[in-house]
VEXDREN-2710 file (C-alpha; in Angstrom, 1 decimal):
% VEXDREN-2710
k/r/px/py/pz
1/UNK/239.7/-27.2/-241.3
2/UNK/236.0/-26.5/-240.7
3/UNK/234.4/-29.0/-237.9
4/UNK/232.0/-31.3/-239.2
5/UNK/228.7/-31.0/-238.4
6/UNK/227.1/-34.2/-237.2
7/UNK/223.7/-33.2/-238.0
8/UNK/224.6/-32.7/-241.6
9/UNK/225.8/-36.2/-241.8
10/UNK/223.6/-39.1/-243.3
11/UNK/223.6/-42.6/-241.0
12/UNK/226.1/-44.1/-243.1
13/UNK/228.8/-41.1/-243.4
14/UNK/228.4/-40.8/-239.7
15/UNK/229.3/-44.4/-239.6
16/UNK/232.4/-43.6/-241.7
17/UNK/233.7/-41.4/-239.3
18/UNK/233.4/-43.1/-236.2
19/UNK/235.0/-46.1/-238.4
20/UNK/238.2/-43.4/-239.1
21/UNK/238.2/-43.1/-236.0
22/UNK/238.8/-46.5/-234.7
23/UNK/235.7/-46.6/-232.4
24/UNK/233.4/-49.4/-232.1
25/UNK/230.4/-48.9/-234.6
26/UNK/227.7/-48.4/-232.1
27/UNK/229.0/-45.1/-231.4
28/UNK/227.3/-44.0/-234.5
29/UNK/224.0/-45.1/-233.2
30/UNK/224.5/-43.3/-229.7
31/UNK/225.6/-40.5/-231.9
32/UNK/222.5/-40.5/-233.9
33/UNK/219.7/-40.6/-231.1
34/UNK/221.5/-38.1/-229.6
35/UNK/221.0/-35.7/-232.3
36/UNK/217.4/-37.4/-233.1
37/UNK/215.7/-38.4/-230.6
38/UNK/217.1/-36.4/-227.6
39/UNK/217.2/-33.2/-229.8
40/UNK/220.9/-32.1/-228.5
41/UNK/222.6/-29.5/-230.0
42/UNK/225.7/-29.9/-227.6
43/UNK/228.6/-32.5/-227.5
44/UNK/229.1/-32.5/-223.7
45/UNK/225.8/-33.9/-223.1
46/UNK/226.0/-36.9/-224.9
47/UNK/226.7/-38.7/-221.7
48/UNK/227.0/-42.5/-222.6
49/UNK/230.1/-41.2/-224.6
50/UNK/233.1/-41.3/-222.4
51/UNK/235.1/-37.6/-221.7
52/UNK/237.5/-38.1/-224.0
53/UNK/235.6/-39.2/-226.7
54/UNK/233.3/-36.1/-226.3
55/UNK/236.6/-34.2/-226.4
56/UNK/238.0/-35.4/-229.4
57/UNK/234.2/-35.2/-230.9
58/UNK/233.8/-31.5/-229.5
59/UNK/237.0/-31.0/-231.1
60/UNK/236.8/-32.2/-234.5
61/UNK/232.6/-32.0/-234.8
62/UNK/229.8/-29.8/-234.4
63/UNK/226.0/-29.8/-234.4
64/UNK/224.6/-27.6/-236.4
65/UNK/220.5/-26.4/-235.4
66/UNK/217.8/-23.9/-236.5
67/UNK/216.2/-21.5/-234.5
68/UNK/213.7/-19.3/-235.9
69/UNK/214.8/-15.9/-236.5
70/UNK/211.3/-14.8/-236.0
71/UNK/208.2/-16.4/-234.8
72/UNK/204.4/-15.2/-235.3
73/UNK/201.5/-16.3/-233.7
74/UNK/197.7/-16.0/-235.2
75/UNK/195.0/-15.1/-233.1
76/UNK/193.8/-19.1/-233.4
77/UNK/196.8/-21.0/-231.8
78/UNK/198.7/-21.2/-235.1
79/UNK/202.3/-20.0/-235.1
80/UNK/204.9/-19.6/-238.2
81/UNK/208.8/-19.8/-238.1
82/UNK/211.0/-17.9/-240.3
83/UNK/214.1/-19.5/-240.0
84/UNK/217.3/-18.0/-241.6
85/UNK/219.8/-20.5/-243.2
86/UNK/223.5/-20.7/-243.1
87/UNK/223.3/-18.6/-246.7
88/UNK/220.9/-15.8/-245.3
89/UNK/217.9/-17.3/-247.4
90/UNK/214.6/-17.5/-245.7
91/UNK/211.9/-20.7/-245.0
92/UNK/208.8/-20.4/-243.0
93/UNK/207.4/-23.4/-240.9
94/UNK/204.1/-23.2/-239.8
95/UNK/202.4/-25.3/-236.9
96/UNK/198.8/-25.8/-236.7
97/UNK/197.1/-27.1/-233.5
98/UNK/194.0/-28.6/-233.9
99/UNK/191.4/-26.9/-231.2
100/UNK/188.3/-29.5/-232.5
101/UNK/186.8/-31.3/-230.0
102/UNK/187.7/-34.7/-231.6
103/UNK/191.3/-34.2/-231.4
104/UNK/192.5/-31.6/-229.0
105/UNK/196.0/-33.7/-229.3
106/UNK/196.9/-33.0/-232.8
107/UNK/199.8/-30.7/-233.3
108/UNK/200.6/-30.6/-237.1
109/UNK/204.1/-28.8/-238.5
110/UNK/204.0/-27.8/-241.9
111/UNK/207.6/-28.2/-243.1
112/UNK/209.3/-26.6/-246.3
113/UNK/211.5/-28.7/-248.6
114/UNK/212.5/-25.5/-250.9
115/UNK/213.7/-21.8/-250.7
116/UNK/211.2/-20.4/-253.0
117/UNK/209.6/-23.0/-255.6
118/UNK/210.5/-24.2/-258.8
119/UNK/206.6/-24.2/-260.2
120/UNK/204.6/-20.9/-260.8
121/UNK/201.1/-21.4/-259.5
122/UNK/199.3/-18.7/-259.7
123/UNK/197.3/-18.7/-256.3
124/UNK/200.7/-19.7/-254.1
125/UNK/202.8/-17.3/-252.7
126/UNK/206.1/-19.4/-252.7
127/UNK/206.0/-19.4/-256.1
128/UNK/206.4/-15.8/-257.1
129/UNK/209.6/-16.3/-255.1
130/UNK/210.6/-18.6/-257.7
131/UNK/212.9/-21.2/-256.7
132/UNK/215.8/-20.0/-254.7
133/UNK/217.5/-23.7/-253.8
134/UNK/216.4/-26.9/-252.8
135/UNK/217.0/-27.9/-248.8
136/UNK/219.3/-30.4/-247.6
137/UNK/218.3/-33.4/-245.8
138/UNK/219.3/-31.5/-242.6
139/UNK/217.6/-28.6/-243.1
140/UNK/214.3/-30.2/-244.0
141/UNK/214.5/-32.1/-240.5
142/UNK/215.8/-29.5/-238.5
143/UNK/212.7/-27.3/-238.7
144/UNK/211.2/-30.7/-236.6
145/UNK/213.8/-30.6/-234.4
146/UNK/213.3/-26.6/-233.8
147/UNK/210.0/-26.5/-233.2
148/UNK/209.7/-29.6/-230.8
149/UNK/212.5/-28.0/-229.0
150/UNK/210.1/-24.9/-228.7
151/UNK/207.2/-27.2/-227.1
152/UNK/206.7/-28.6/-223.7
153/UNK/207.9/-32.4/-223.3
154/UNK/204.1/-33.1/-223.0
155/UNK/203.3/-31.4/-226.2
156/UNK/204.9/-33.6/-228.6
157/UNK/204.2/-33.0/-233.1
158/UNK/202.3/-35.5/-233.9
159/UNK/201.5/-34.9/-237.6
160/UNK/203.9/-33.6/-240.5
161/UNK/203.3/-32.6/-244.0
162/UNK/205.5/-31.4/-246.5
163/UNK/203.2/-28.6/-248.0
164/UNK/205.2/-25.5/-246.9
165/UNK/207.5/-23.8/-249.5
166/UNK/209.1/-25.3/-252.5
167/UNK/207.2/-28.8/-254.6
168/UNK/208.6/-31.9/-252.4
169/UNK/209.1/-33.8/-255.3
170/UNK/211.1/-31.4/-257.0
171/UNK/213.9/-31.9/-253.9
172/UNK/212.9/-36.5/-254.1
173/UNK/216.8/-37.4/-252.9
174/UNK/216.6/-34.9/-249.7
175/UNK/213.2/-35.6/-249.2
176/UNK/213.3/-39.1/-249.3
177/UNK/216.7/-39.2/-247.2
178/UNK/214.9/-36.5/-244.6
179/UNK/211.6/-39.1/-244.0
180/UNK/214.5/-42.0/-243.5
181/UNK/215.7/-40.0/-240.7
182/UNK/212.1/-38.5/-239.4
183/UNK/210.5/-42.0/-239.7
184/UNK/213.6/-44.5/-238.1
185/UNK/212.6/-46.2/-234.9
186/UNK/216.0/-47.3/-233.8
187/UNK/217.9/-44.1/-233.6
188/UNK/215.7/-41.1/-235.5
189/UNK/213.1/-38.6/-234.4
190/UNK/210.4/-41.8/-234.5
191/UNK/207.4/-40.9/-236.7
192/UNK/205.1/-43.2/-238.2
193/UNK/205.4/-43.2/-241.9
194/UNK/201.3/-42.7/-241.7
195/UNK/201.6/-39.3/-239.9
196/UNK/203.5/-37.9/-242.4
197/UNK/201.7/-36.6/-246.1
198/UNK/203.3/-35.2/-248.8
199/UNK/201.7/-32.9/-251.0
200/UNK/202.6/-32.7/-255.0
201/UNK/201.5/-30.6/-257.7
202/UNK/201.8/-33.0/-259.7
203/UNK/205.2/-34.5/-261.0
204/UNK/203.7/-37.7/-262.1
205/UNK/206.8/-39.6/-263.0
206/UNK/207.4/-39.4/-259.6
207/UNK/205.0/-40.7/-257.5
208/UNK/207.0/-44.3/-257.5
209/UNK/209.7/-42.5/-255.1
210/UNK/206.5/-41.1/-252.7
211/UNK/205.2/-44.8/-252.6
212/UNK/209.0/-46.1/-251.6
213/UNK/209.1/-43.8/-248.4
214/UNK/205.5/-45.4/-247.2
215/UNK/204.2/-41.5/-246.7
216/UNK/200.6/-40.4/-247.4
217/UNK/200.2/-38.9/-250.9
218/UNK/198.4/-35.7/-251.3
219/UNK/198.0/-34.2/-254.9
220/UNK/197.6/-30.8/-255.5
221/UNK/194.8/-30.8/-258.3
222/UNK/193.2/-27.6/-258.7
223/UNK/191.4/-27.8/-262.3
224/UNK/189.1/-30.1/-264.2
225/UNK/190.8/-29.2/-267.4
226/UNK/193.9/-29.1/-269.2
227/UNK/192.8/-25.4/-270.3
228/UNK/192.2/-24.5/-266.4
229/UNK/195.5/-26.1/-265.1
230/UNK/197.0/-24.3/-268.0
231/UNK/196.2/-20.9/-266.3
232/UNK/196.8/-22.1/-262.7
233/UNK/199.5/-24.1/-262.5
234/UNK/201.3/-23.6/-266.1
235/UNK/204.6/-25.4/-265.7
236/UNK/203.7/-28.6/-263.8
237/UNK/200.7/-29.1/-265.9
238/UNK/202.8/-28.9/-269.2
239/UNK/205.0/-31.6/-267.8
240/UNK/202.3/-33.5/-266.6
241/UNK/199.3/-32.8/-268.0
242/UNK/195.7/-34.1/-266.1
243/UNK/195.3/-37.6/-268.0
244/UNK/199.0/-38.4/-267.1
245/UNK/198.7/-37.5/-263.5
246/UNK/195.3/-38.9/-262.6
247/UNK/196.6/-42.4/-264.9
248/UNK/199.6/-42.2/-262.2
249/UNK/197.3/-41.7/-259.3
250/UNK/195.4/-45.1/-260.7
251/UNK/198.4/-46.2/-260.7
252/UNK/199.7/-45.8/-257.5
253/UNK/199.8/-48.6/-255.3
254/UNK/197.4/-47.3/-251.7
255/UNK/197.7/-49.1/-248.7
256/UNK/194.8/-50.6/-247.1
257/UNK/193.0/-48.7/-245.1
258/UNK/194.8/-45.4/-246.6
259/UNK/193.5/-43.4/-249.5
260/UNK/194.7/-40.5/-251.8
261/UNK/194.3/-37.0/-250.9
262/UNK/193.5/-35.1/-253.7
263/UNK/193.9/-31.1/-252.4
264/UNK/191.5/-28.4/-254.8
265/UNK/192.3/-24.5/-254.1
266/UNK/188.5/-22.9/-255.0
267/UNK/188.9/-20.0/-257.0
268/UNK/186.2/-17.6/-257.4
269/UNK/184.9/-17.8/-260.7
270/UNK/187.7/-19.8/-262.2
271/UNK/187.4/-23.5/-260.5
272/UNK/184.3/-23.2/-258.7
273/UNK/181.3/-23.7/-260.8
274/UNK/178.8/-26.9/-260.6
275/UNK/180.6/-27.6/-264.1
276/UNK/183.7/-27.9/-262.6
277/UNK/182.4/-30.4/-259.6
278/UNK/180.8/-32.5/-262.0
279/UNK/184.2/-33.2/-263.8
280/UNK/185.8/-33.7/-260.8
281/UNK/183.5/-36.1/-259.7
282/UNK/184.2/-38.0/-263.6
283/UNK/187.7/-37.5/-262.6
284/UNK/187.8/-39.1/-259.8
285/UNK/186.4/-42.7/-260.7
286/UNK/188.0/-45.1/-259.8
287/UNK/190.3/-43.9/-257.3
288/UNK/190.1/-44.7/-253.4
289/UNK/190.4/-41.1/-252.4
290/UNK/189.0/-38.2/-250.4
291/UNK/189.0/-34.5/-251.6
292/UNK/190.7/-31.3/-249.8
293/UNK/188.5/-28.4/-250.4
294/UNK/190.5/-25.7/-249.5
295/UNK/188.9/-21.9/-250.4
296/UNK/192.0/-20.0/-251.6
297/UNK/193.8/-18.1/-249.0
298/UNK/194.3/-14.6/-250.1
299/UNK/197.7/-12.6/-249.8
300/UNK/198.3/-8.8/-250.9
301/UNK/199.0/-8.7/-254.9
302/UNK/197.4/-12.0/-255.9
303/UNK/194.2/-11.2/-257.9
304/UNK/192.5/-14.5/-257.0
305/UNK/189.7/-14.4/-254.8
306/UNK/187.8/-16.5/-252.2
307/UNK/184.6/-17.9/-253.7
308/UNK/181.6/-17.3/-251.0
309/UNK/180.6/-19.9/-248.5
310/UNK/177.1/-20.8/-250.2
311/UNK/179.7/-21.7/-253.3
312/UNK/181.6/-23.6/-251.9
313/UNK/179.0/-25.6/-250.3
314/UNK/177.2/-26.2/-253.3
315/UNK/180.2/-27.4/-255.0
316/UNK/181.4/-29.8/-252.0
317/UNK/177.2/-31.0/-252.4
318/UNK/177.9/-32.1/-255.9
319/UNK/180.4/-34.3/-255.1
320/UNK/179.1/-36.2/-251.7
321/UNK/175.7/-36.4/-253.9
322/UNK/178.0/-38.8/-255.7
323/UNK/179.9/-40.8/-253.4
324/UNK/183.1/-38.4/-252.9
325/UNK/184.1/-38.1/-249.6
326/UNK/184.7/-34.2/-250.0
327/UNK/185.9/-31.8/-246.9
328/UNK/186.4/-28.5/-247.1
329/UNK/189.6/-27.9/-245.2
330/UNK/189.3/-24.9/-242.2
331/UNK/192.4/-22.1/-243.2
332/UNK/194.4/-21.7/-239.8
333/UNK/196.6/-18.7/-239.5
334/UNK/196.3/-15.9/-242.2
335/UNK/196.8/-13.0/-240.2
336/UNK/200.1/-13.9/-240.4
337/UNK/200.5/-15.4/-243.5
338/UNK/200.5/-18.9/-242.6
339/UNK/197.8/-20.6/-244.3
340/UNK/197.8/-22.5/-247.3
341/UNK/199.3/-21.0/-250.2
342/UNK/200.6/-17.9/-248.1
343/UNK/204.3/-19.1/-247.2
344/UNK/206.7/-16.6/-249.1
345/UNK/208.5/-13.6/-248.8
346/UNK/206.3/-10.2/-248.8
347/UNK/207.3/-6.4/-246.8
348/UNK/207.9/-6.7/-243.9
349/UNK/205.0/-4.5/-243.6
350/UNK/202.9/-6.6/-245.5
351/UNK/203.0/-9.8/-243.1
352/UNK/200.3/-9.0/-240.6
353/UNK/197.7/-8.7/-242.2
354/UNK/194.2/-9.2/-241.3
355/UNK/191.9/-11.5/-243.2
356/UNK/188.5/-10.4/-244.4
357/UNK/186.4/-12.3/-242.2
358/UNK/187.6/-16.0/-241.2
359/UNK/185.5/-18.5/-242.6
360/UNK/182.4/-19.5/-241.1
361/UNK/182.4/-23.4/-243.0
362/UNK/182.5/-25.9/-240.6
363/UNK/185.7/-28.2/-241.9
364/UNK/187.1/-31.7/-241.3
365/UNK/191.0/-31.3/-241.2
366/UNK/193.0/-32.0/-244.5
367/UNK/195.6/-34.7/-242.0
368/UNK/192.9/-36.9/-241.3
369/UNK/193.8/-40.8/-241.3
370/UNK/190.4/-42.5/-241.9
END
């Protein structure tokens, strides 16, 4: 028989084992920050447990962990892992330190909650992969666990946000049980619920599941039309087309002192006109919310392109003119493929690849709080 591996294990079947067992229930707790909070990958540390407990655990039990296969670092500070899974399929991670001079602390990780991606946007990456699986629980917090295991003690994550590969809300049950273990003061890794964001394309109907886990909500927006999200991002806006999302954003019940993220990829000559800001900005009424201008992030074969700085600041204009709080968000990391939009599998060749020119727009960062 195969050992069990403790990692893999929610709270409550870990509590069913140790109750099989015939030990006392706290041993599930000690069990638990042991593979949460003190990151441990081996049973012979877990020192509070007496010998022959760890014995029989050793011998019965396992912790499974990720370690990047391979690990790339831009020329800004921004690094990506490409971790390999149990079943040879791929995820990237990517962390993103934030070198402004307001918050030299931040340390973002942008985690993956899909192989590939069920939805077939037309400016992402991840989904030309098309969706490969979803992610377990496990695996979903174990690209945490990896990279903090990577960082000095001093250098703790302090942000998350589930915008890597795959539509979050496409994968709700892992995700949701995932955040339980990431956000869980008593035993898990500790995070408060408002450092974490996840980002949706879309999926409407689910947005009730995003407000249950107390997370920040980004939505991935994109278009000011049907017709537009049509071309962009076909299959999420046939499911949910814009009236029905932005009624479920209305919807949605914002905590005080939070807002919505809305996130809107600029597209040269596509989304990007003073047409399309105006109908953003009619969009956008009545909603406590802050726009994400992100200029699209190009990646060999995608033939998208990057509108022009003066664009993009004339369409951010139109909507502070009227009353949007709109940032256009700094890309970190595409000469590796990192940014926005470029998680996915290309040549090996193709990987390093040198941007144009990095942008020259000064930018607020998408994870801020205010």
């Amino acid at each position: 028989m195969s050992p069990v591996d403790l990692i893999a294990l929610s709270a409550d079947e870990l509590a069913t084992l140790v109750r099989t067992w015939g030990w006392p229930r706290y041993r599930a707790r000690q069990i638990l920050r042991w593979l949460y909070r003190a990151r441990l990958t081996d049973i012979a540390a877990m020192t509070d447990l007496s010998h022959a407990d760890r014995t029989r655990l050793a011998a019965e039990a396992c912790i499974g962990a990720l370690a990047p296969s391979t690990v790339l670092t831009s020329e800004d500070g921004t690094r990506k892992f490409i971790f390999s899974l149990e079943d040879a399929k791929r995820i990237e991670s990517v962390l993103i330190p934030d070198t402004s001079s307001r918050s030299t602390d931040r340390l973002t990780l942008c985690l993956s909650t899909q192989v590939g991606c069920t939805l077939d946007c037309t400016f992402c990456l991840t989904g030309q992969m098309g969706l490969q699986r979803n992610l377990l629980a496990h695996e979903i917090v174990g690209q945490v666990l990896a990279a903090q295991r990577l960082l000095p003690e001093d250098r703790p994550i302090t942000n998350l946000v589930l915008m890597g590969m795959g539509e979050p809300l496409a994968n709700a049950t892992a995700v949701e049980e995932a955040i339980l273990r990431l956000t869980n003061q008593s035993w898990g890794v500790g995070f408060s619920p408002r450092r974490i964001t996840l980002s949706t394309a879309g999926l409407s109907s689910r947005l009730k599941q995003v407000a249950r886990m107390g997370v920040n909500l980004a939505v991935s927006l994109n278009a000011t039309t049907n017709e537009q999200r049509d071309r962009l991002m076909p299959a999420v806006n046939k499911a949910y087309p814009l009236e029905r999302l932005l009624a479920a954003c209305r919807a949605f019940p914002v905590k005080p002192r939070r807002r919505l993220t809305f996130e809107y990829v600029l597209l040269a000559g596509e989304n990007d006109t003073e047409q399309d800001a105006a109908r953003l900005v009619k969009l956008m009424r009545g909603i406590r919310c802050k726009v994400n201008l992100i200029p699209f992030n190009e990646f060999p074969g995608n033939p998208h392109q990057r509108p022009s700085d003066e664009r993009v600041l004339r369409f951010q204009g139109i909507l502070t003119r009227h009353g949007l709080d709109a940032f256009i968000r700094k890309s970190k990391g595409q000469d590796i493929l990192g940014a926005c939009g470029q998680l996915g599998t290309l040549p090996e060749a193709s990987v390093l690849v040198r941007p144009s020119g990095p942008p020259s727009l000064h930018s607020i960062p998408i994870h801020s709080h205010s």
